[in-house]
Wavefront OBJ file of the C-alpha trace (Angstrom):
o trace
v 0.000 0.000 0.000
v 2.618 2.447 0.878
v 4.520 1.656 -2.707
v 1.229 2.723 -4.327
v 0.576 5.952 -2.130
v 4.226 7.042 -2.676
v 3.588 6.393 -6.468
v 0.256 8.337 -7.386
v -0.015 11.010 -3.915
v 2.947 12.406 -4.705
v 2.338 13.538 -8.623
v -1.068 14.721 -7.501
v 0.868 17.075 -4.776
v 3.347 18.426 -7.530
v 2.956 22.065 -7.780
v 2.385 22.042 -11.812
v -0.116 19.227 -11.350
v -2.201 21.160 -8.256
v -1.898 24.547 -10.158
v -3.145 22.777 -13.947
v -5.941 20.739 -11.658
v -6.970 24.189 -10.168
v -6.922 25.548 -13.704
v -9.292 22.496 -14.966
v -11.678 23.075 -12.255
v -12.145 27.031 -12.695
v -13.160 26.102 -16.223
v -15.459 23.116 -15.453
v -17.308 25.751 -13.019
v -17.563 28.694 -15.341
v -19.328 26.617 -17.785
v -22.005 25.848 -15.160
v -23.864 28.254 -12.481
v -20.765 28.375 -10.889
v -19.176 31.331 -12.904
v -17.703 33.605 -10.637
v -16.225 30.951 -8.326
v -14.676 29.459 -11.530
v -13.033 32.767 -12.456
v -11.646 32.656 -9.327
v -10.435 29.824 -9.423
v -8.394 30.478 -12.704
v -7.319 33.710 -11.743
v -5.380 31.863 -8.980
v -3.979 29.058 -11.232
v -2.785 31.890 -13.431
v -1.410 33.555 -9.830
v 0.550 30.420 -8.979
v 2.060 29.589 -12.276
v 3.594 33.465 -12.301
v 4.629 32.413 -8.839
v 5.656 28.412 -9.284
v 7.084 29.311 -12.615
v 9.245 32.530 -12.902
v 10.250 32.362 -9.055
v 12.916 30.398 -7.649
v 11.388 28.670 -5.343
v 12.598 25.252 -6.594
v 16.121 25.796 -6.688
v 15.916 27.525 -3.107
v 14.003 24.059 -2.029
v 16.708 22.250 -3.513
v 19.640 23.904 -2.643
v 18.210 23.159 1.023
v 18.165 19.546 0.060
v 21.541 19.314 -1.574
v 23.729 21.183 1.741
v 22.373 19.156 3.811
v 25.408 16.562 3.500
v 28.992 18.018 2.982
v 30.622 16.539 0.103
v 32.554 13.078 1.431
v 35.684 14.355 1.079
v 35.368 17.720 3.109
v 33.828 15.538 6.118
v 36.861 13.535 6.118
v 35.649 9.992 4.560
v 38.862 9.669 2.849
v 41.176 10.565 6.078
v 39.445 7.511 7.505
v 40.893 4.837 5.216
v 39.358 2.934 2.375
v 35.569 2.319 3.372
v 34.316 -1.546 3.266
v 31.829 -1.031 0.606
v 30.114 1.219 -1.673
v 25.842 1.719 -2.341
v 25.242 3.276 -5.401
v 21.677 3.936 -5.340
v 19.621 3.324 -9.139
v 17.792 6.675 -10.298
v 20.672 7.561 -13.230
v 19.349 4.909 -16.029
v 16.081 4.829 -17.860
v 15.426 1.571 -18.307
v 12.380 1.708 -21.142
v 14.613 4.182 -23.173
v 17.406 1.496 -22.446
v 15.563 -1.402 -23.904
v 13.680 0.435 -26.876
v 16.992 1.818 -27.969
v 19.654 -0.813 -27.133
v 22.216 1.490 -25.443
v 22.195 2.053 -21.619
v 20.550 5.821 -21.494
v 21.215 7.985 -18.534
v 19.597 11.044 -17.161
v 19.999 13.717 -14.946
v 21.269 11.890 -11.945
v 24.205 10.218 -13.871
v 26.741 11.508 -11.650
v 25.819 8.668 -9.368
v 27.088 5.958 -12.177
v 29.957 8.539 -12.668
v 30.494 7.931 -9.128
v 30.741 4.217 -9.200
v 33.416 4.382 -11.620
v 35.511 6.758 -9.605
v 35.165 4.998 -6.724
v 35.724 0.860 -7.966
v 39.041 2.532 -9.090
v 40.112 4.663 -6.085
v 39.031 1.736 -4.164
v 39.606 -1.654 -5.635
v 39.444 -3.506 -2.443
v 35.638 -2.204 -1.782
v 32.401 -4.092 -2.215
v 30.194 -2.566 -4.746
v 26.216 -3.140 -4.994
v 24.267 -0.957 -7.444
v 20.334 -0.655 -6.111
v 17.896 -0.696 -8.590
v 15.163 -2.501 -10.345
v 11.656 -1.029 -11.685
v 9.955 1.239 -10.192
v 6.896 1.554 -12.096
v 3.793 1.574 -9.897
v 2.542 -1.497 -12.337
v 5.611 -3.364 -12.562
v 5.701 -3.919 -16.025
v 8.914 -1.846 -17.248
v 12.818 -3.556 -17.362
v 14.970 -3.123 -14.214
v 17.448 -0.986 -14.303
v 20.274 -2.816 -12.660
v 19.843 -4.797 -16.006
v 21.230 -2.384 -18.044
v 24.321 -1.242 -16.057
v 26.874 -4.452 -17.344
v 27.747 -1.991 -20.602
v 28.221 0.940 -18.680
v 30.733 -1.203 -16.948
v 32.237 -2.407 -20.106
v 32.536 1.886 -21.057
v 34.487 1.968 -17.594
v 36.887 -0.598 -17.732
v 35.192 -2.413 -15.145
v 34.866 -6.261 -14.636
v 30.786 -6.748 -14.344
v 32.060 -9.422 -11.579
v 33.084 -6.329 -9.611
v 29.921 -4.736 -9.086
v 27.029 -6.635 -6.928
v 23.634 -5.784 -8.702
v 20.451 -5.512 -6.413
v 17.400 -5.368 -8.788
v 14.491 -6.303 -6.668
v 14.216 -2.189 -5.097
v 11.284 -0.393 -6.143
v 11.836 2.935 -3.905
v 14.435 4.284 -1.736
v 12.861 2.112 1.516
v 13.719 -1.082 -0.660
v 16.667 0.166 -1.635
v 17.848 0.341 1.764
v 16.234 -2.702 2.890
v 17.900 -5.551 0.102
v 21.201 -3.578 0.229
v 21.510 -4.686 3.664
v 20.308 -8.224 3.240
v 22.914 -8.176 0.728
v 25.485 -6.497 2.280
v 25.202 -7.775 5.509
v 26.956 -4.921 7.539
v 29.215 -5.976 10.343
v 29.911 -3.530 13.379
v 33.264 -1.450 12.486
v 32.379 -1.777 8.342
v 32.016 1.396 6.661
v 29.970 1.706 4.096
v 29.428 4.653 1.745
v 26.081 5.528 -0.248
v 26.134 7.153 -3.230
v 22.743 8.647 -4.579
v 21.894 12.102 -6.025
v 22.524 15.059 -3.494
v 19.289 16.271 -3.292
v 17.804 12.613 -2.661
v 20.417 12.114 0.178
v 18.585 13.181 3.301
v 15.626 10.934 2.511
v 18.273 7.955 1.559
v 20.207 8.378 4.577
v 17.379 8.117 6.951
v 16.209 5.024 5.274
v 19.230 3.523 5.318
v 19.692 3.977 9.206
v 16.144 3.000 10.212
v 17.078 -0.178 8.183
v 19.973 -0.807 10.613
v 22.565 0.141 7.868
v 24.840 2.913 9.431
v 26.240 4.787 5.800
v 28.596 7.885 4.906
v 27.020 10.054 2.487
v 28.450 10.406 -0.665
v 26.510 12.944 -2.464
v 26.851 13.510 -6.313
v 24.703 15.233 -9.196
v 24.094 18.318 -7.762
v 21.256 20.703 -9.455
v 22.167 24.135 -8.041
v 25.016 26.725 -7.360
v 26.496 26.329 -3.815
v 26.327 29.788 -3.694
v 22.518 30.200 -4.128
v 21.201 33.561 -6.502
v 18.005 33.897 -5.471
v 16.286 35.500 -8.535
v 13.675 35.301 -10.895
v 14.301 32.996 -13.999
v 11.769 33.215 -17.728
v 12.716 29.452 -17.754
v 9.246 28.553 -16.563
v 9.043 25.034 -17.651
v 12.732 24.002 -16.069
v 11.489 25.928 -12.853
v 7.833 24.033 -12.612
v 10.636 20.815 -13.116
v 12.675 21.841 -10.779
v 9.789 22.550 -7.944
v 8.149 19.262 -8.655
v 10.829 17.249 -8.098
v 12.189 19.207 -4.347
v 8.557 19.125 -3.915
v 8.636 15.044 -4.264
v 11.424 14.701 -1.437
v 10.479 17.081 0.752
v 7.093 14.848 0.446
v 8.969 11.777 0.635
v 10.911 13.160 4.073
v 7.182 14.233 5.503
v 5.778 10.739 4.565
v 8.514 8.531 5.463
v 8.990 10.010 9.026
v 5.479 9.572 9.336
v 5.458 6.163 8.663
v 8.969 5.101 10.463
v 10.859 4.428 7.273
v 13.288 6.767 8.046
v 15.177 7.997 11.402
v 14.112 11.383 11.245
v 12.271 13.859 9.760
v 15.297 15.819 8.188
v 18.512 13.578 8.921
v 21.473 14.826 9.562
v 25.550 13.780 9.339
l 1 2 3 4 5 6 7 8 9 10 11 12 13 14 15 16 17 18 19 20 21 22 23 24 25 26 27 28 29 30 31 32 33 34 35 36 37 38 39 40 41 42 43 44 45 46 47 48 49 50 51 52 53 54 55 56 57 58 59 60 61 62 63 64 65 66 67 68 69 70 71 72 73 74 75 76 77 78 79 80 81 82 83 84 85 86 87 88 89 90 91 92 93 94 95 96 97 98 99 100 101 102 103 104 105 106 107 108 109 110 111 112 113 114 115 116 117 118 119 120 121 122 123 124 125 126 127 128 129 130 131 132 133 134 135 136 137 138 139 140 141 142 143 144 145 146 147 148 149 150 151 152 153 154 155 156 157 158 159 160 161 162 163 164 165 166 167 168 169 170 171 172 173 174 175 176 177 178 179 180 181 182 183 184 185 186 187 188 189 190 191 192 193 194 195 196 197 198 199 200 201 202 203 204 205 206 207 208 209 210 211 212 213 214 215 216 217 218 219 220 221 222 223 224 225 226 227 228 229 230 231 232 233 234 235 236 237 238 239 240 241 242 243 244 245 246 247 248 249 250 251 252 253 254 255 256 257 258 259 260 261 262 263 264 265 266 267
């Protein structure tokens, strides 16, 4: 049940969605008795796309997200030794696009992929698993982990070297089968690699699953140093919204439910 909610509440609580239903509904009511109420109720969809759309609120949403965890290296990971294993989290391969076109197709979040690559070769001696399988809400599209043996072969890397986990459906999942699979012992450190943005929710997941991680965050969206100004780019802003608006969802619904450690973890 909680697979489904997280699948279908969420893209009815994205901004563009809300503001186009509001929209939709101002329309339906000026065509019936209703007129003035519908008016209304476009004038404020219009309101909220100015707002939503030429406003930054998105990139100030994310850039919240994305500072939460210092990058590895700045918080000392690497002072520590070379850590046990690695998690890369799935997110950075679209499997359908994958299997229609033959050639492993990566999005936005391909820094995390990126990341593996760096990291089997600055640490040869660490344990790899890559977390991800299909996370359609029907089940019915390829896994991803399926389509990550050529990127491998682009590396240089053995596919031997890299554990694939493609059962995962969300992030809970993700941190669930990585552990079964990894099987943590006290004193192991492991390091999770996942989009920065996405890292607070991962995190707590990880640790209410019993699987202590160091954040290693990757594919960051925004400047560090955050301009907070208006932008004409109104479709990449409603993107950019609806996506910090997912997590910060996601951090408000997994707290909730005790899938995650705490509301807004924390290093």
């Amino acid at each position: 049940m909680f697979f489904i909610m997280s699948k279908t509440v969420t893209v009815l609580l994205q901004p563009s969605n809300l503001i186009l239903l509001i929209g939709v509904v101002g329309l339906a009511l000026m065509l019936m008795r209703w007129r003035r109420a519908g008016i209304r109720l476009v004038v404020a969809s219009v309101i909220l796309l100015f707002i939503a759309g030429l406003l930054p609120l998105g990139a100030y949403m994310t850039h919240v997200l994305e500072r939460r965890f210092p990058l590895w290296e700045q918080s000392g990971g690497p002072a520590r030794g070379a850590p046990t294993g690695i998690v890369v989290l799935g997110g950075a391969v679209s499997p359908l696009l994958s299997q229609q076109t033959g050639l492993t197709a990566v999005n936005g979040d391909a820094g995390r992929v990126l990341a593996l690559a760096h990291l089997a070769r600055a640490f040869p001696g660490a344990r790899i698993i890559y977390s991800g399988g299909d996370g359609s809400l029907l089940g019915n599209k390829p896994r991803e982990a399926d389509y990550i043996g050529p990127l491998l072969d682009d590396f240089g890397l053995a596919r031997a070297r890299v554990e694939l986990e493609p059962a995962s459906r969300n992030t809970v999942e993700n941190a669930v089968f990585s552990r079964q699979m990894a099987q943590p012992k006290p004193g192991e450190r492991w390091l999770l690699v996942t989009s920065a943005q996405h890292m607070p929710r991962a995190v707590g997941a990880f640790r209410a699953a019993g699987f202590p991680v160091e954040a290693y965050p990757v594919a960051y969206q925004v400047e560090r140093q955050l301009r907070l100004r208006p932008g004409f780019t109104v479709g990449h802003n409603l993107a950019r919204l609806d996506r910090a608006t997912n997590e910060w969802v996601g951090l408000i619904a997994y707290w909730a439910t005790g899938r995650s450690s705490a509301l807004f973890p924390a290093p």
